[in-house]
C-alpha positions in Angstrom: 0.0 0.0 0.0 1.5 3.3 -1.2 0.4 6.2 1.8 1.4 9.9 0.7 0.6 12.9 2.4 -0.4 15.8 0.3 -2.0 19.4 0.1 -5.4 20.3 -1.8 -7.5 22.8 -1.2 -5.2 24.5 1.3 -5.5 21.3 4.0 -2.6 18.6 4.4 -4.2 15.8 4.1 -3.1 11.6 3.7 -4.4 9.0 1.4 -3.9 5.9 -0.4 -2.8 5.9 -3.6 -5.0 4.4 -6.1 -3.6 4.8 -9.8 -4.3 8.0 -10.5 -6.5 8.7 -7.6 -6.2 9.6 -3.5 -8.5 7.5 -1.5 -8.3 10.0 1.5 -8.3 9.2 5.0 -9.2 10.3 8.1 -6.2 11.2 9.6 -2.6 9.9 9.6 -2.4 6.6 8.6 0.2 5.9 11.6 -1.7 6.8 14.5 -5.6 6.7 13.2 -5.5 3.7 11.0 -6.8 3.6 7.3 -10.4 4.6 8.0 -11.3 6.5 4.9 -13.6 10.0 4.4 -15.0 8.4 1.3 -13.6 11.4 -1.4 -11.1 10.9 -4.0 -8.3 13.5 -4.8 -6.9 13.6 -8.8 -3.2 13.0 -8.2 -2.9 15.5 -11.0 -4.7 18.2 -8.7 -2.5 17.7 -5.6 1.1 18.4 -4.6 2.8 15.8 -2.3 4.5 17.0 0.4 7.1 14.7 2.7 5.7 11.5 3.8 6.7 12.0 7.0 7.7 14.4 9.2 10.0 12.8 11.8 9.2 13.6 15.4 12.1 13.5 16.8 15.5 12.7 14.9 16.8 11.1 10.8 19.2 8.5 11.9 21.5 7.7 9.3 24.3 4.9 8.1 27.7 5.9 6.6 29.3 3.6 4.8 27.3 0.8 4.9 28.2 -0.1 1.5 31.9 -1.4 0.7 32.1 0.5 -2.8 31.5 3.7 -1.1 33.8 3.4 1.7 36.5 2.7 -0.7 35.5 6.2 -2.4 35.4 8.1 0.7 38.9 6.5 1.3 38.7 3.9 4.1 37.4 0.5 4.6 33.8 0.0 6.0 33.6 -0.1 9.9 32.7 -3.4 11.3 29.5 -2.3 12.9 27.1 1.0 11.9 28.5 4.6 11.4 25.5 6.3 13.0 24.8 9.9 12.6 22.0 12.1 13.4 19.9 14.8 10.9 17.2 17.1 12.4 13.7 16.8 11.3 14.1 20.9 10.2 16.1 19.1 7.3 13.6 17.3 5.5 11.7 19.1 2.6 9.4 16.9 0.3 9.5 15.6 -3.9 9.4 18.7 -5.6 10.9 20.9 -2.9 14.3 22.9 -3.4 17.5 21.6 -2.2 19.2 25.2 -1.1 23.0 25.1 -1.2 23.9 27.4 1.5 26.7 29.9 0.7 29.2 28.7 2.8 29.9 25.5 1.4 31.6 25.0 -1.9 30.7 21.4 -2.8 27.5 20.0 -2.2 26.6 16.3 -2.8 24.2 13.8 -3.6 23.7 10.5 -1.4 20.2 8.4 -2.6 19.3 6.5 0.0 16.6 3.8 1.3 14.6 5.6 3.7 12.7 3.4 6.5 10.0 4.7 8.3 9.2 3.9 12.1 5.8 2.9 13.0 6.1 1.9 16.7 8.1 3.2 19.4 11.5 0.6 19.5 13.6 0.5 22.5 16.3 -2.4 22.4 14.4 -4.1 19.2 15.9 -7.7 18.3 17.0 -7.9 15.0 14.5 -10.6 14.2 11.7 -8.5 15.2 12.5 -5.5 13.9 10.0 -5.3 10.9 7.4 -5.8 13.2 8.3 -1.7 14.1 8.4 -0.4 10.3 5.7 1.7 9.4 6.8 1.3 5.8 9.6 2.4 3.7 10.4 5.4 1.1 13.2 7.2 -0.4 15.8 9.8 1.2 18.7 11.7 -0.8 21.3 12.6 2.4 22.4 16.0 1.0 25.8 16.4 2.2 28.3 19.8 2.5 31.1 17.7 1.6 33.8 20.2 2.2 32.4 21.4 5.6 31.9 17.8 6.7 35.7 17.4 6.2 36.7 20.7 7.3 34.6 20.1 10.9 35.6 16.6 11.0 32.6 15.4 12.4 29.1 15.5 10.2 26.4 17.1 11.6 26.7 20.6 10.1 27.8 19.5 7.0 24.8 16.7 6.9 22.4 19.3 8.9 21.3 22.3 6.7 17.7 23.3 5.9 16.6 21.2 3.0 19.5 18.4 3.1 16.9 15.6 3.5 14.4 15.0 0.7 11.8 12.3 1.1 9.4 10.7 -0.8 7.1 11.2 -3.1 5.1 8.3 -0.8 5.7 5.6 1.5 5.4 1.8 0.9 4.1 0.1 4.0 4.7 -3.6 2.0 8.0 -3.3 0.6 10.2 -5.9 -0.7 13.9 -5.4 -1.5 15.1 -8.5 -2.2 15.9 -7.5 -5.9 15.5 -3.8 -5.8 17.7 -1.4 -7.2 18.9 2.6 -6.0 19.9 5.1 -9.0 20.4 8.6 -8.4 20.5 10.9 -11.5 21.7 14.6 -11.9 20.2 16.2 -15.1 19.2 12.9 -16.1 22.8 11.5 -15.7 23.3 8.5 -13.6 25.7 8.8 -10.9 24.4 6.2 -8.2 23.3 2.4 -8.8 23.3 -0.5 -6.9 21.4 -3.0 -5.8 19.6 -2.8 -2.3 21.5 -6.7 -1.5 24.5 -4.9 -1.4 24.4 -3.1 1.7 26.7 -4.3 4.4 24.4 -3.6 7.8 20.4 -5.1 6.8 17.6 -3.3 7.4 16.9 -5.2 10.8 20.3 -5.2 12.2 20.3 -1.4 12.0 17.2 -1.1 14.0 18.8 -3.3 16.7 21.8 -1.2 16.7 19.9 2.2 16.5 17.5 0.8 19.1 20.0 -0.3 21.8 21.5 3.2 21.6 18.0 6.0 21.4 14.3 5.2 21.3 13.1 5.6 18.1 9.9 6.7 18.0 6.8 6.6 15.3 7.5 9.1 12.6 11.7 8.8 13.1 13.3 7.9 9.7 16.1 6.0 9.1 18.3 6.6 6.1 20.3 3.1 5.2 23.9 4.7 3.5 24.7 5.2 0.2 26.3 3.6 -2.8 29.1 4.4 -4.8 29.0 7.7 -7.4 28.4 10.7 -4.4 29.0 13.8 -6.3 28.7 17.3 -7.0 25.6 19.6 -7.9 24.8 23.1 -8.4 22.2 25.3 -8.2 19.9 24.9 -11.8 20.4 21.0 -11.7 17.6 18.3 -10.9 18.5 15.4 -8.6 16.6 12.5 -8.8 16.5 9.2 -6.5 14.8 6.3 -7.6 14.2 2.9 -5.4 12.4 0.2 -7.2 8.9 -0.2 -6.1 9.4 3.2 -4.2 9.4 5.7 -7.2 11.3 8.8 -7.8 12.0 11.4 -5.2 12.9 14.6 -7.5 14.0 17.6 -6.6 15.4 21.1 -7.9 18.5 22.8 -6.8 19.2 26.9 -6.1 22.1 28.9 -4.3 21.2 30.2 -0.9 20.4 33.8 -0.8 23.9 35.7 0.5 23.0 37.8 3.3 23.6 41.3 2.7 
């Protein structure tokens, strides 16, 4: 079942996605179900917004595949790399990644997104599904030359608009033989198969879990594979999951302060 949340009619709003149409619900799908208002919405007359808006924290995986360790120059540590985005970074499909002026070299990371349904505190590996709400795609928008410079990532990986989700979330997702590409003006930079990561989807809750509560809303963004690169303002980046769709979005300069 594909869930987006979207705006019509000046209301944000969720709904099942039925071909071309919105079956809309009654409230958010996470805490009040899938009882349904009985109206449909024309795709084509509303704009989706972020699927989710996490309530507390993006926790995120570097290096959790070996092709893009080896880029980044080192090996892949032995357990997860976690780091933390705020929930103030995440903007939706169609929304406008803004490169902020103090950062010369702004990348790309496509990434598998996973979506917390329940709140998980010390979550066994072999449960851990049991606590996905469902699962959607993320693009961890990096300052690559300020996440050097600081040496540690959280400005660098932290600026307003440097975590694009969507366009929906897939609440029965299989990734067994699904496939990331991220493109820039069309141009693939990014592709990989989903198998490839190093830390599953499961063992990264457990390790997550053991460390923070996640709670329902909280995303999870699952590391990135090889091709990170540039982009500048003008371009379109776009992240495509199979099964997940594209997550798209438009690039523009910050605005210098004067």
């Amino acid at each position: 079942m594909k869930i987006a949340r979207f705006s019509h009619n000046d209301a944000i709003r969720y709904g099942i996605v039925d071909e071309q149409e919105l079956v809309v619900l009654a409230g958010d799908p996470m805490f009040a179900g899938y009882e349904t208002t009985g109206e449909r919405v024309p795709l084509a007359d509303a704009a989706l917004l972020a699927p989710v808006i996490p309530r507390s924290k993006v926790v995120c995986v570097g290096k959790n595949y070996h092709d893009h360790a080896a880029e980044m120059g080192g090996v892949a540590p032995e357990e997860p790399l976690l780091f933390l985005k705020p929930n103030t970074s995440v903007i939706g499909p169609g929304d406008t990644i803004v490169r902020p002026t103090i950062s010369e070299r702004t990348e790309h990371e496509g990434e598998l997104a996973v979506v917390i349904g329940r709140i998980a505190k010390n979550v066994k590996a072999e449960n851990a599904l049991d606590y996905v709400f469902g699962f959607t795609v993320g693009n961890d928008v990096t300052a690559r030359d300020l996440q050097k410079k600081d040496g540690q990532w959280t400005r660098g990986k932290g600026f307003d608009t440097f975590c694009p989700l969507g366009p929906v979330i897939e609440t029965d997702f299989d990734q067994t033989d699904a496939t990331i590409e991220t493109r820039v003006n069309g141009e693939v930079r990014q592709n990989a198969p989903l198998s490839d990561m190093i830390h599953s989807v499961p063992a990264i809750i457990e390790y997550a879990s053991a460390v923070f509560t996640l709670l329902p809303g909280d995303v999870i963004l699952t590391g990135t594979p090889a091709g990170v690169g540039p982009f500048v303002a003008g371009d379109t980046v776009e992240v495509e999951v199979t099964g997940l769709g594209i997550l798209r979005n438009s690039v523009r300069d910050a605005i210098p302060l004067a």
